[in-house]
VMD Tcl script that builds the backbone (N, CA, C; Angstrom):
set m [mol new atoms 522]
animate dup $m
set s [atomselect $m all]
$s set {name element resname resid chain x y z} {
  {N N UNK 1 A 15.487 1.109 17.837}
  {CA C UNK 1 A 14.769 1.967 18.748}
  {C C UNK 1 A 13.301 1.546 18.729}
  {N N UNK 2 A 12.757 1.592 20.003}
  {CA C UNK 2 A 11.657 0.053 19.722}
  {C C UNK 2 A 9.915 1.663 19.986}
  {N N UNK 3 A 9.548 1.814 19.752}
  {CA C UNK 3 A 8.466 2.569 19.538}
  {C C UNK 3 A 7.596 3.611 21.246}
  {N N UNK 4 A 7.561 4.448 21.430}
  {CA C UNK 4 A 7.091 5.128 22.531}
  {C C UNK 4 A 5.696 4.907 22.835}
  {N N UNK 5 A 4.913 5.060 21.995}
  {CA C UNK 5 A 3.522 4.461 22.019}
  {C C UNK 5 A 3.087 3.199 21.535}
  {N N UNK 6 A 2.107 2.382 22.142}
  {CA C UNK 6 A 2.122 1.635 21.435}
  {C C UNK 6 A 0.373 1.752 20.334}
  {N N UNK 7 A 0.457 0.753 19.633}
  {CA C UNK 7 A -0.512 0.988 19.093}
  {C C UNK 7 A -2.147 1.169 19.029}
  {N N UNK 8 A -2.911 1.910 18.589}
  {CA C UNK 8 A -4.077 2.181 19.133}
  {C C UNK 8 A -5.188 0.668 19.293}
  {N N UNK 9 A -5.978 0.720 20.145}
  {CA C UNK 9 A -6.648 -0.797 20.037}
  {C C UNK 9 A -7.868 -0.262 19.705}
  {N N UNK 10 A -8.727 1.339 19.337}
  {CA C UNK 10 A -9.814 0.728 18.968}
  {C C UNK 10 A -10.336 0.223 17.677}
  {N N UNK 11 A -11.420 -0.633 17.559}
  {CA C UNK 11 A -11.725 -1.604 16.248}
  {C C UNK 11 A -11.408 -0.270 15.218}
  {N N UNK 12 A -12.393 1.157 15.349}
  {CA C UNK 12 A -12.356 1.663 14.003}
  {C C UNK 12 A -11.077 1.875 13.853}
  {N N UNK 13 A -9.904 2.453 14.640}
  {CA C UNK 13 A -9.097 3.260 14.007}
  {C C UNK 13 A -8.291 1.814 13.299}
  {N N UNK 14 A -8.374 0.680 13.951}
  {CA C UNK 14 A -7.371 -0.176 13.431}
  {C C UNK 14 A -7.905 -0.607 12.106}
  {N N UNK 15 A -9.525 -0.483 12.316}
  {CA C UNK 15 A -10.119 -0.762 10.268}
  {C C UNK 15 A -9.254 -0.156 9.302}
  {N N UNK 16 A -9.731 1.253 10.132}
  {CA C UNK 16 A -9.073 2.152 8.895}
  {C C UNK 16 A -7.810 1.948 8.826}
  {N N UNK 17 A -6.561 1.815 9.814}
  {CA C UNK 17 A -5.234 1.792 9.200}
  {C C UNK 17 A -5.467 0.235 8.182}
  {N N UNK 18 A -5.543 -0.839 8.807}
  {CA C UNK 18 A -6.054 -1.324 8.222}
  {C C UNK 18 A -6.529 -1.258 6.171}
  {N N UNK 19 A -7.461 -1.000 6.181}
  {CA C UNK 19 A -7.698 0.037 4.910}
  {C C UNK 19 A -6.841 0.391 4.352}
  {N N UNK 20 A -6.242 1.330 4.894}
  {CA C UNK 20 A -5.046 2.800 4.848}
  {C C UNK 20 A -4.078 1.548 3.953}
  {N N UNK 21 A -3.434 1.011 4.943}
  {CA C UNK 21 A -2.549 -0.015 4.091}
  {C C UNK 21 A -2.249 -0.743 3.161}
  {N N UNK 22 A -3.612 -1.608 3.096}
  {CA C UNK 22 A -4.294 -2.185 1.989}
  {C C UNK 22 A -4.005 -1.348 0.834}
  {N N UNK 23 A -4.187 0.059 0.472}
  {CA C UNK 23 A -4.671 1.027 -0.481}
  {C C UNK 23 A -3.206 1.306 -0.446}
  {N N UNK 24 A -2.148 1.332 0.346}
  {CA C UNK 24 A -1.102 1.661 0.229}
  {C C UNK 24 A 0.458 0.734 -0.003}
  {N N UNK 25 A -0.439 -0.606 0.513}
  {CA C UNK 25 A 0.641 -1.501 -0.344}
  {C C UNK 25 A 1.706 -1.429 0.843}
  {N N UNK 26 A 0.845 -1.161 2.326}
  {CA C UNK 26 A 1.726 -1.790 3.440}
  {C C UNK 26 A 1.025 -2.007 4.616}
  {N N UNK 27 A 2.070 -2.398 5.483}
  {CA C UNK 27 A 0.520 -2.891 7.068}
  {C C UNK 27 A 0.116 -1.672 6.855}
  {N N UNK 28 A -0.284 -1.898 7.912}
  {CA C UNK 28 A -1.432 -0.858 8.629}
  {C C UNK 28 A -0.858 0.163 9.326}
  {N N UNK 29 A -0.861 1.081 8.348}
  {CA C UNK 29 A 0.488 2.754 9.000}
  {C C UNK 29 A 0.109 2.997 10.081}
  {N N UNK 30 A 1.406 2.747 10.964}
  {CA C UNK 30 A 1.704 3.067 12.446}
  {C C UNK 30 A 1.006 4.688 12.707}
  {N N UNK 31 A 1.436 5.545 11.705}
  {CA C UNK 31 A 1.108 6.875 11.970}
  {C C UNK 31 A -0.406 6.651 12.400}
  {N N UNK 32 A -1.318 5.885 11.586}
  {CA C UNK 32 A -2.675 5.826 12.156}
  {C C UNK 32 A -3.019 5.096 13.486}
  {N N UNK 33 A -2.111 4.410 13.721}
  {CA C UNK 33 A -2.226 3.590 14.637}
  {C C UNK 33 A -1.533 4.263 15.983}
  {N N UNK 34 A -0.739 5.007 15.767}
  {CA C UNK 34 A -0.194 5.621 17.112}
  {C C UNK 34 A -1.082 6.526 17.131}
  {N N UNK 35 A -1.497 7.547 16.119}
  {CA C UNK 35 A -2.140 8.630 16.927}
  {C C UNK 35 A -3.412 8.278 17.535}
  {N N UNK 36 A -3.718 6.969 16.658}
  {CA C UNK 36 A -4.918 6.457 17.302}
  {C C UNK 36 A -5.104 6.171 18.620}
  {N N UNK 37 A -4.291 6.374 19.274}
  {CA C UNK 37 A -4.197 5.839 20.923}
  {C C UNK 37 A -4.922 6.762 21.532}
  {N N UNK 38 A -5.425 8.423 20.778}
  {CA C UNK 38 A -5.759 9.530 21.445}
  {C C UNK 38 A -7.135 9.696 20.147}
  {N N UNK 39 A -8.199 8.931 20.772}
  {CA C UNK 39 A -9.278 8.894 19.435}
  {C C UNK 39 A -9.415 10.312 19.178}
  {N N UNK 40 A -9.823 11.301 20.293}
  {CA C UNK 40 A -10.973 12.367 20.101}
  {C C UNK 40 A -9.823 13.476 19.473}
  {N N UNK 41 A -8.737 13.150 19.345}
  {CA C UNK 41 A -7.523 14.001 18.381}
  {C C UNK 41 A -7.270 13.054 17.081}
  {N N UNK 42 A -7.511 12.122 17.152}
  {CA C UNK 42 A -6.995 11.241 16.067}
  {C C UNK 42 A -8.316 11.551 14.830}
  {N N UNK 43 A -9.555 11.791 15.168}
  {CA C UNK 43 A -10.511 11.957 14.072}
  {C C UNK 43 A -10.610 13.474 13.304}
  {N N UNK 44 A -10.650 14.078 14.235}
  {CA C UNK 44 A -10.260 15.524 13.841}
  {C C UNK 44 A -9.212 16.050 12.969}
  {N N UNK 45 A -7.549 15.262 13.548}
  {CA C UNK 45 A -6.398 15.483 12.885}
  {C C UNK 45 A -6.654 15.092 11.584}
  {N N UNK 46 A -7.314 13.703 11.488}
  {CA C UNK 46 A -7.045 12.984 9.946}
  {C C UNK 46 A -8.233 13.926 9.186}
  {N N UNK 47 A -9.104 14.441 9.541}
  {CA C UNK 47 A -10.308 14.931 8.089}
  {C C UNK 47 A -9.150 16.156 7.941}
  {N N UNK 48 A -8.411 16.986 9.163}
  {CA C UNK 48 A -7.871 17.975 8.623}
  {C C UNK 48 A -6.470 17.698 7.420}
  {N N UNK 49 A -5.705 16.465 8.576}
  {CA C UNK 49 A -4.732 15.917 6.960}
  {C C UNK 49 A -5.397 15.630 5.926}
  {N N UNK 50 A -6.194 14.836 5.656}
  {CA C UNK 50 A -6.803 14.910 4.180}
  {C C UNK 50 A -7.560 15.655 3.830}
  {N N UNK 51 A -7.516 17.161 4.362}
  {CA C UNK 51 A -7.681 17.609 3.958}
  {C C UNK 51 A -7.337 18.580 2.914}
  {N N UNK 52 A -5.835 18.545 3.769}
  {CA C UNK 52 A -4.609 19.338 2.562}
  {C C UNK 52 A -3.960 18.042 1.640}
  {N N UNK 53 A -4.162 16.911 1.904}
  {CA C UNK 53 A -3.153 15.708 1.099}
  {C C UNK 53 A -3.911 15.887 0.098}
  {N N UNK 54 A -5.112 15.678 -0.012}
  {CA C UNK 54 A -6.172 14.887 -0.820}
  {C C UNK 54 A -7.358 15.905 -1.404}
  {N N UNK 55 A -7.872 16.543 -0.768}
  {CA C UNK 55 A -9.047 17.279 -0.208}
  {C C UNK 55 A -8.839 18.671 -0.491}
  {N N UNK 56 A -7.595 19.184 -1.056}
  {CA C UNK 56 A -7.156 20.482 -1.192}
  {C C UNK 56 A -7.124 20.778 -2.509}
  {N N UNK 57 A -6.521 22.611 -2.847}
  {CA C UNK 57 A -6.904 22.682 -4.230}
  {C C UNK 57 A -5.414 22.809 -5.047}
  {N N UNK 58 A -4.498 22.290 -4.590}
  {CA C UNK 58 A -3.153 21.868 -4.781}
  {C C UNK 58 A -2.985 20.727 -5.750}
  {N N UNK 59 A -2.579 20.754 -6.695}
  {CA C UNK 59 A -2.604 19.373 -7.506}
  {C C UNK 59 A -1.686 18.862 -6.950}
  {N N UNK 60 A -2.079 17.007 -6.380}
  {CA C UNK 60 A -1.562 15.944 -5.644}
  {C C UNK 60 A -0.187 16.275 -6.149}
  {N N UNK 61 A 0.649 16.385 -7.176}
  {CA C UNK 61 A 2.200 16.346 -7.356}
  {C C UNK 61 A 2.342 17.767 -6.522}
  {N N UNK 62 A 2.157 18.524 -6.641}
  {CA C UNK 62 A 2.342 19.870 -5.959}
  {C C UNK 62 A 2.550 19.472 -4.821}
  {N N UNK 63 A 1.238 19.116 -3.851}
  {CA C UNK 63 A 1.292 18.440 -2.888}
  {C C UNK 63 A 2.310 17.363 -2.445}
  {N N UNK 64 A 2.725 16.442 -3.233}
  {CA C UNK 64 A 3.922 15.736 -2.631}
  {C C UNK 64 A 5.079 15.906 -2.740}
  {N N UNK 65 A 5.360 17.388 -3.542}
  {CA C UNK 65 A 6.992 17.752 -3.987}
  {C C UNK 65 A 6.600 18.393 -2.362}
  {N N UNK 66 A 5.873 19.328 -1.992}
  {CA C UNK 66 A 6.044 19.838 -0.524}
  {C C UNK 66 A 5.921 19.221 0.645}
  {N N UNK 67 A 5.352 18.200 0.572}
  {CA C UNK 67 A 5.434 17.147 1.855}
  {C C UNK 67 A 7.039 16.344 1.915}
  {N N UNK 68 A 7.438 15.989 0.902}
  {CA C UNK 68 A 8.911 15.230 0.742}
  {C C UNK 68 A 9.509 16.284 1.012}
  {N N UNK 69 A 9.469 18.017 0.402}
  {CA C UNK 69 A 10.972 18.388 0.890}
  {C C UNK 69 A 10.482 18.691 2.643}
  {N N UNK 70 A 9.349 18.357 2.829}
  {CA C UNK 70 A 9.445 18.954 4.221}
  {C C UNK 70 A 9.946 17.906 5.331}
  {N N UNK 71 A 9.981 16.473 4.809}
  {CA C UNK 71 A 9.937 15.271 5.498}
  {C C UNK 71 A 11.715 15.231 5.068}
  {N N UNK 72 A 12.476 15.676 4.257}
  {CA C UNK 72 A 13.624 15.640 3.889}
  {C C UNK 72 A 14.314 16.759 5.222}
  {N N UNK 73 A 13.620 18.000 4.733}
  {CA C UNK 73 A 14.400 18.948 5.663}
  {C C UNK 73 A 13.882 17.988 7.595}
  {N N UNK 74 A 13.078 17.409 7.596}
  {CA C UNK 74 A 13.050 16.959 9.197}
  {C C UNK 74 A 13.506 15.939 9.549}
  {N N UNK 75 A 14.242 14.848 8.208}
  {CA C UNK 75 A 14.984 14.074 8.149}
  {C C UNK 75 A 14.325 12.778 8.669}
  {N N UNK 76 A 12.421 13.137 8.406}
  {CA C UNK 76 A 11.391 11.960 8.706}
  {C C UNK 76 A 11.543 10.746 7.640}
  {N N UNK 77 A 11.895 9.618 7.998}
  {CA C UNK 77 A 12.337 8.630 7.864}
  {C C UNK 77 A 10.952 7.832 7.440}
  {N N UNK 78 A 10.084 8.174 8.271}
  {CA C UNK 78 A 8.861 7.669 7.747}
  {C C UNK 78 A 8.027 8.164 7.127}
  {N N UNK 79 A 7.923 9.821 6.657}
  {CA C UNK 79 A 7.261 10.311 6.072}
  {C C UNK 79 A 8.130 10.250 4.987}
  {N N UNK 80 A 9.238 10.343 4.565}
  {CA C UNK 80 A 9.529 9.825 3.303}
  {C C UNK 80 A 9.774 8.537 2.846}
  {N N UNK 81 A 9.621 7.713 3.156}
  {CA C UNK 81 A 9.317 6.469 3.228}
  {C C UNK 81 A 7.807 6.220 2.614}
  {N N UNK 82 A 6.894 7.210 3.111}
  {CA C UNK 82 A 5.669 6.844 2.521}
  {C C UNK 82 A 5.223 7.521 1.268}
  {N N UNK 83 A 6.016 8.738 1.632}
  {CA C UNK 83 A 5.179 9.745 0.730}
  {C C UNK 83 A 6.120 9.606 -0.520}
  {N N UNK 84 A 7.168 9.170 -0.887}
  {CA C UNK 84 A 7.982 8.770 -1.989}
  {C C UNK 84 A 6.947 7.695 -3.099}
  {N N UNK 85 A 6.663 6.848 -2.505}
  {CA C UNK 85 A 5.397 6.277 -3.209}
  {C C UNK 85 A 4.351 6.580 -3.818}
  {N N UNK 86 A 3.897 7.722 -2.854}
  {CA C UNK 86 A 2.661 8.424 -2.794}
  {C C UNK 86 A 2.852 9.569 -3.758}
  {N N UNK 87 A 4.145 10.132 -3.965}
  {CA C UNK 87 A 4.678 11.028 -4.855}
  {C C UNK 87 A 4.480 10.274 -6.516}
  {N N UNK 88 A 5.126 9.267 -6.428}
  {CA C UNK 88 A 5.216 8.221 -7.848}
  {C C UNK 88 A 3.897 8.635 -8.153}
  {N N UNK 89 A 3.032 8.036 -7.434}
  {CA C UNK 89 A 1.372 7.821 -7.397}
  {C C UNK 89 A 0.698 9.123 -8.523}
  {N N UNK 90 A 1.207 9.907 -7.915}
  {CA C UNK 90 A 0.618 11.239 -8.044}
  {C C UNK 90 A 1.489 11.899 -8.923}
  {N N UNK 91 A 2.879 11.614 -9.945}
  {CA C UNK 91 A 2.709 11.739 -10.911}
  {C C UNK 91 A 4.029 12.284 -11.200}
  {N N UNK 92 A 4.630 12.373 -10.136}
  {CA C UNK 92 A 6.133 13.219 -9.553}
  {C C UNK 92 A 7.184 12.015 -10.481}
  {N N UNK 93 A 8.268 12.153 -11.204}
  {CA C UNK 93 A 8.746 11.034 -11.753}
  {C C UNK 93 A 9.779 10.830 -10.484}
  {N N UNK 94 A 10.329 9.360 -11.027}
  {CA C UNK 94 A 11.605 8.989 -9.637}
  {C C UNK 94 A 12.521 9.756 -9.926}
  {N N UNK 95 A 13.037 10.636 -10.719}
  {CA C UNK 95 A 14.256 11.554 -10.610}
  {C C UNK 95 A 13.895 12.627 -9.912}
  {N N UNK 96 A 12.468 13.428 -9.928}
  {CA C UNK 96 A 11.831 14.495 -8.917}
  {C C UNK 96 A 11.853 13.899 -7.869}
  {N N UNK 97 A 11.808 12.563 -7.731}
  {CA C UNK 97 A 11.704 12.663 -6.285}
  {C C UNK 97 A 12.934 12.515 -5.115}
  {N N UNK 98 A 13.542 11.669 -6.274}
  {CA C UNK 98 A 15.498 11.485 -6.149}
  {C C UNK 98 A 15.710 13.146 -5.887}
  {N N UNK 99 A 15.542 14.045 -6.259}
  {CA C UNK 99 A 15.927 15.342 -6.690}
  {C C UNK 99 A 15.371 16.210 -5.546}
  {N N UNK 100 A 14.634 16.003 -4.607}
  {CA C UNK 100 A 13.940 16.911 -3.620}
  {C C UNK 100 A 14.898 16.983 -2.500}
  {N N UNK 101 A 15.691 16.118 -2.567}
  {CA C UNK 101 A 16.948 16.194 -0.862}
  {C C UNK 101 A 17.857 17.432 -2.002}
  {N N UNK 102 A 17.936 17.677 -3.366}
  {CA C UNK 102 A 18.990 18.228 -3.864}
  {C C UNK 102 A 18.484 20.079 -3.862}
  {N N UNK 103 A 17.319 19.774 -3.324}
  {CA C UNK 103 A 16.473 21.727 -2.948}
  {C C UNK 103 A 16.267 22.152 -4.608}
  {N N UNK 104 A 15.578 23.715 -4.072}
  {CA C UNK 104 A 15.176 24.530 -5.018}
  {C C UNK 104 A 16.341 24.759 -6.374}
  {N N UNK 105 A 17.536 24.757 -5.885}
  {CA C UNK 105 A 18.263 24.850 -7.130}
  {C C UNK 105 A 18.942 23.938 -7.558}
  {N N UNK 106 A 18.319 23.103 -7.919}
  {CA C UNK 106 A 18.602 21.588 -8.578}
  {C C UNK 106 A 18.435 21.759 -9.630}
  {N N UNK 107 A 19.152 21.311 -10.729}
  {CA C UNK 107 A 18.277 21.509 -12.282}
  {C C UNK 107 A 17.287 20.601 -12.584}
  {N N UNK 108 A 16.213 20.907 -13.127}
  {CA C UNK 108 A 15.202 19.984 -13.935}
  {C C UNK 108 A 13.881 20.747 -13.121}
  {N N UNK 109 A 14.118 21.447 -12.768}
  {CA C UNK 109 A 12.404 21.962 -11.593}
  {C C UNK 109 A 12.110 23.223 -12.626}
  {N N UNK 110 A 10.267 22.709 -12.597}
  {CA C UNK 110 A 9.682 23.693 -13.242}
  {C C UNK 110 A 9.823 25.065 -12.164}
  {N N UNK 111 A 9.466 26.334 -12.894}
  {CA C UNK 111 A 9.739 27.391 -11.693}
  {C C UNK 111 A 8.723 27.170 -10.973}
  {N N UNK 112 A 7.790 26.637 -11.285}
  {CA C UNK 112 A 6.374 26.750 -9.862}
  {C C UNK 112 A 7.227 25.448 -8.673}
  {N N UNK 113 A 7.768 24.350 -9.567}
  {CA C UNK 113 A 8.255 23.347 -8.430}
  {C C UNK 113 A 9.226 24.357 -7.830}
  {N N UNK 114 A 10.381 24.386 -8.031}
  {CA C UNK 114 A 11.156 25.571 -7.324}
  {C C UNK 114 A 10.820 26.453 -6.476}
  {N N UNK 115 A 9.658 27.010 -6.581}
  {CA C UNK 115 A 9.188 28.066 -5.978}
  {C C UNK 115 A 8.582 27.475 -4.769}
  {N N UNK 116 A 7.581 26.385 -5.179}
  {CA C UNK 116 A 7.143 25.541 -3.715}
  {C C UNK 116 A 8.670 25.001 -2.895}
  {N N UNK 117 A 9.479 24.714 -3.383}
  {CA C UNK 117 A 10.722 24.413 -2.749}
  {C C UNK 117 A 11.473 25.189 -1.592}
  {N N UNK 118 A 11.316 26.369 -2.543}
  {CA C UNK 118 A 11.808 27.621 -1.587}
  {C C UNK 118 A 11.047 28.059 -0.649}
  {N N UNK 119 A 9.708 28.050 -0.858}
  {CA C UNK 119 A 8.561 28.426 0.425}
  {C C UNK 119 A 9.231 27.568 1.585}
  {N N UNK 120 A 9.019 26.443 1.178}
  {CA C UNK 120 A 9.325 25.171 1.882}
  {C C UNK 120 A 10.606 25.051 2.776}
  {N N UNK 121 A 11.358 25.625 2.211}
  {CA C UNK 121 A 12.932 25.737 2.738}
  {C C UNK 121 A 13.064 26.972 3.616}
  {N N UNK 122 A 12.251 28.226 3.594}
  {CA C UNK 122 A 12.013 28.998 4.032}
  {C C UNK 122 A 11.307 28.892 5.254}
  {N N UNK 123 A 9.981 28.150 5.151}
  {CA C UNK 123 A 9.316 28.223 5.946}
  {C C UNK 123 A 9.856 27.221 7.070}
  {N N UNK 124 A 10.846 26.660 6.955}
  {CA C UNK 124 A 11.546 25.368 7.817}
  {C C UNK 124 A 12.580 26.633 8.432}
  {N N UNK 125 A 13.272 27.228 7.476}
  {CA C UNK 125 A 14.223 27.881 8.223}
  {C C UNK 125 A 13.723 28.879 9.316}
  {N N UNK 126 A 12.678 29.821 8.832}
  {CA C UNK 126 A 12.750 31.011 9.428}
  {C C UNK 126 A 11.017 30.833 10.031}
  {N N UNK 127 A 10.095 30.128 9.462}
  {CA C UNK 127 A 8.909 29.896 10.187}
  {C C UNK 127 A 8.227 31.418 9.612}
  {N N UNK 128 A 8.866 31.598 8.186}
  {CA C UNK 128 A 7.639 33.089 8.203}
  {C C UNK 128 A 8.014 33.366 6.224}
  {N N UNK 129 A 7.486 34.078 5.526}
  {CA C UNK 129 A 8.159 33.810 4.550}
  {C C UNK 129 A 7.564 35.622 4.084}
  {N N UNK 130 A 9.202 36.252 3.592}
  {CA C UNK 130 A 9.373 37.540 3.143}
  {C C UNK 130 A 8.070 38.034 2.504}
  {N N UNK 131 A 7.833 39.121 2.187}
  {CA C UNK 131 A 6.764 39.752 1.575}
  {C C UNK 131 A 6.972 39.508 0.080}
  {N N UNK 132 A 8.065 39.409 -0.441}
  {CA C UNK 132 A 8.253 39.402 -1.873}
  {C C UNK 132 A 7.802 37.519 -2.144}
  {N N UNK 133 A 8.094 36.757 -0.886}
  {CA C UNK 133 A 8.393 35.531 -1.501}
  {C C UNK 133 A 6.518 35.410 -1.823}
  {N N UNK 134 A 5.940 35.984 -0.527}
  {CA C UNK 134 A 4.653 35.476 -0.274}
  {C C UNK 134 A 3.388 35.813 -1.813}
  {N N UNK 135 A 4.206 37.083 -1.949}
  {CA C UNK 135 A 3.947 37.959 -2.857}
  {C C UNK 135 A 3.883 36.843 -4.475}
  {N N UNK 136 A 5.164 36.482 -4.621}
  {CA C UNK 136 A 5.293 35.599 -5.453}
  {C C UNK 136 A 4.658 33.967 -5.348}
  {N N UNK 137 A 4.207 33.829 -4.273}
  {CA C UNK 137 A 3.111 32.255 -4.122}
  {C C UNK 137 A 2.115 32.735 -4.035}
  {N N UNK 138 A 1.457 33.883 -3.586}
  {CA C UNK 138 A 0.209 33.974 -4.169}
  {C C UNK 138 A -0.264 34.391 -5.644}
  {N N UNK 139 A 0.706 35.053 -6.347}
  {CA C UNK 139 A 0.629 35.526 -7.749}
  {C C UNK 139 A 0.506 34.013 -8.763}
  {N N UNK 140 A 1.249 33.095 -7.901}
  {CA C UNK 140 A 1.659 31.827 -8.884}
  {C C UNK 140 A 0.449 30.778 -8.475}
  {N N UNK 141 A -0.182 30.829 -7.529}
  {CA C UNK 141 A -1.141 29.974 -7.076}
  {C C UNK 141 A -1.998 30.331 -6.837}
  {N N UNK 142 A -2.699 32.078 -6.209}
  {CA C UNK 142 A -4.003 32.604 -5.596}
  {C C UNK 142 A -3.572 32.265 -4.482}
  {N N UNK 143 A -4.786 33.350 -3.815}
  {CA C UNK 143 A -4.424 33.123 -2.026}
  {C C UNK 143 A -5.171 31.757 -1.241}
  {N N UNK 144 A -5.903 31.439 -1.926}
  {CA C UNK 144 A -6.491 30.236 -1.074}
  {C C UNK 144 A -5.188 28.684 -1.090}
  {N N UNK 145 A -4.882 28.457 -2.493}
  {CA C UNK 145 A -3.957 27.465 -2.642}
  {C C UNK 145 A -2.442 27.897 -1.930}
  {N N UNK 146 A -1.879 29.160 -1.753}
  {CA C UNK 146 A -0.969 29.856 -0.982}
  {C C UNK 146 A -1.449 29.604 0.390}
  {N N UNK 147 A -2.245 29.484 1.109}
  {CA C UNK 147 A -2.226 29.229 2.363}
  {C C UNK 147 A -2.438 28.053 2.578}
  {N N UNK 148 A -2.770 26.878 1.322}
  {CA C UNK 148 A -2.677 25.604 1.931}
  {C C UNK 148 A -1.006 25.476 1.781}
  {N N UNK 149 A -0.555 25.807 0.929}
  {CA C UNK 149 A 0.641 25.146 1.168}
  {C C UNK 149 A 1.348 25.513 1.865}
  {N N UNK 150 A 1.145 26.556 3.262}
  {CA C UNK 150 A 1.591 27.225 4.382}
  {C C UNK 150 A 1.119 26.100 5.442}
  {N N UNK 151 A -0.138 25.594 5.357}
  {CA C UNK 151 A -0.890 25.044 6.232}
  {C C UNK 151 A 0.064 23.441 5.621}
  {N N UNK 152 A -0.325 23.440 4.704}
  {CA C UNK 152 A 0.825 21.849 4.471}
  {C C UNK 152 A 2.552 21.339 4.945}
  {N N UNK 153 A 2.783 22.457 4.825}
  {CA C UNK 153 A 4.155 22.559 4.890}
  {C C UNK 153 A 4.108 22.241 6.582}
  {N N UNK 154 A 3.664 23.263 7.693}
  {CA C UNK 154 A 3.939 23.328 8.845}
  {C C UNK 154 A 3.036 22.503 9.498}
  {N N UNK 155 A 1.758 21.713 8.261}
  {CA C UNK 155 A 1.007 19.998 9.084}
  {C C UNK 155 A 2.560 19.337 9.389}
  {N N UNK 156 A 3.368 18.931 7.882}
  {CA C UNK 156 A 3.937 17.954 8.238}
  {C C UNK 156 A 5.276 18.272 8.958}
  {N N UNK 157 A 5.591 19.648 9.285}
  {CA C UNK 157 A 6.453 19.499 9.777}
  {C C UNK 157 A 6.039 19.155 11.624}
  {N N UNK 158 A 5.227 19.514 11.790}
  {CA C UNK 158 A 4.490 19.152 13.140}
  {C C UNK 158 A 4.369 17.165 13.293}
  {N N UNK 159 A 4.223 16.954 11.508}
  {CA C UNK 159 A 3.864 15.391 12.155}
  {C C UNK 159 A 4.895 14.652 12.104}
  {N N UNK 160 A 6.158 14.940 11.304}
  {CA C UNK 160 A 7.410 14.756 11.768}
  {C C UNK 160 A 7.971 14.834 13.497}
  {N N UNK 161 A 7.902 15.717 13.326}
  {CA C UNK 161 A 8.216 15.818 15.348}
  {C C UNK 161 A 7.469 14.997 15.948}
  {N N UNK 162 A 6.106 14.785 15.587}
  {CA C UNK 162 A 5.629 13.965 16.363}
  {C C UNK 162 A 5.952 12.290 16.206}
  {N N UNK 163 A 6.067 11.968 15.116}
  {CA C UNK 163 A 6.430 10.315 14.761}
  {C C UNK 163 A 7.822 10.391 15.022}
  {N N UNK 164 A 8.873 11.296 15.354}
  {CA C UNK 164 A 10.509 11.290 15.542}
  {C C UNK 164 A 10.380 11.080 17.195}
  {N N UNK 165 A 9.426 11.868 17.486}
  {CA C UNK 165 A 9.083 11.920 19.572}
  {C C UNK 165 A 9.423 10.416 19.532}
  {N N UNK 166 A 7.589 10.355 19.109}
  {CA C UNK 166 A 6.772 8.531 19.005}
  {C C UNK 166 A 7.751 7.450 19.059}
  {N N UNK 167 A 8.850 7.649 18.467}
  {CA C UNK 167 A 9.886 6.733 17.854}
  {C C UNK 167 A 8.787 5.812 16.473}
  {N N UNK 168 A 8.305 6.269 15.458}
  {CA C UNK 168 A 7.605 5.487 14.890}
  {C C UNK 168 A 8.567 5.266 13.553}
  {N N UNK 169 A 8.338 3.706 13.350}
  {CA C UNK 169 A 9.009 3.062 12.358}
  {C C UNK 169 A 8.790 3.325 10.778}
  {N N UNK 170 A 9.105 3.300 9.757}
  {CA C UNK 170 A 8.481 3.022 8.811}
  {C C UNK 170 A 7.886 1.518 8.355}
  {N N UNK 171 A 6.887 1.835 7.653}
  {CA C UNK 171 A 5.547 0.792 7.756}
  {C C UNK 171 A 6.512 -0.208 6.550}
  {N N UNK 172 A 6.255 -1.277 6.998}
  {CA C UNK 172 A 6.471 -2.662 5.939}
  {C C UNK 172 A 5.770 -2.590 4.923}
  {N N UNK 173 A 6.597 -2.581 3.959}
  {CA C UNK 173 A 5.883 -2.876 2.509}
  {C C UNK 173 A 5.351 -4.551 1.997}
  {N N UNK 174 A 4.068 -4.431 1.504}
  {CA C UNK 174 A 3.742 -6.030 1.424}
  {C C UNK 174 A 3.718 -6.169 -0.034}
}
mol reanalyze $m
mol bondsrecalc $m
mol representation Tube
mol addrep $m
């Protein structure tokens, strides 16, 4: 399936994928490069993604157990593709990450991993999450880190749909 957009041509955005790749140990991620086709959305989107990837008060493994199960439940091919790496990176071992298609009641998950699991599975299913659950992610995290991982969860499930639209590939590893 050969790609819907093609890739962005201006110099910066292609630096940075560019960059992006380099640092990631593949070309130059299409994701930057397609959305790049639409600059004056493409600069905005990325300070706000790194803002929850990187930039948030979520410790990076936290952060990538909820981006993988969310790229699992959307069956993004390229977001787990990347973020499986990016998980290693950040500290997730390869059986956690083997273990995130197997959900919240898998054995070996601390209860806070579990618990991000279930938000996660929740918030895919029903797009809203019970008073008791919410109740219980803000008790376990505070309310500021509880709404990033509301805001994380439904970034990537948005950027799934969008790279599944795109038809976008996963990026070559070099």
């Amino acid at each position: 399936m050969s790609a819907r957009v093609a890739p962005g041509r201006g110099p910066a955005v292609r630096a940075f994928a560019a960059l992006a790749g380099r640092r990631v140990g593949t070309a130059p991620p299409a994701v930057f490069l397609t959305l790049g086709r639409h600059q004056r959305v493409f600069w905005p989107w990325l300070a706000f993604a790194g803002s929850l990837l990187s930039g948030g008060r979520l410790s990076r493994a936290d952060t990538e157990l909820v981006v993988l199960r969310v790229a699992t439940l959307c069956g993004s091919d390229y977001e787990l593709s990347q973020h499986r790496r990016i998980a290693r990176a950040a500290g997730l071992t390869r059986d956690d990450v083997d273990r995130v298609a197997d959900g919240p009641d898998a054995a070996g998950w601390t209860p806070t991993q579990r618990l991000l699991l279930r938000v996660v599975d929740a918030l895919h299913a029903d797009e809203d999450l019970d008073d008791a659950t919410w109740a219980e992610l803000v008790a376990a995290f505070d309310e500021p880190r509880a709404l990033e991982v509301v805001l994380l969860a439904g970034h990537y499930r948005m950027l799934a749909t969008a790279l599944r639209t795109f038809r976008v590939e996963p990026d070559e590893r070099r």
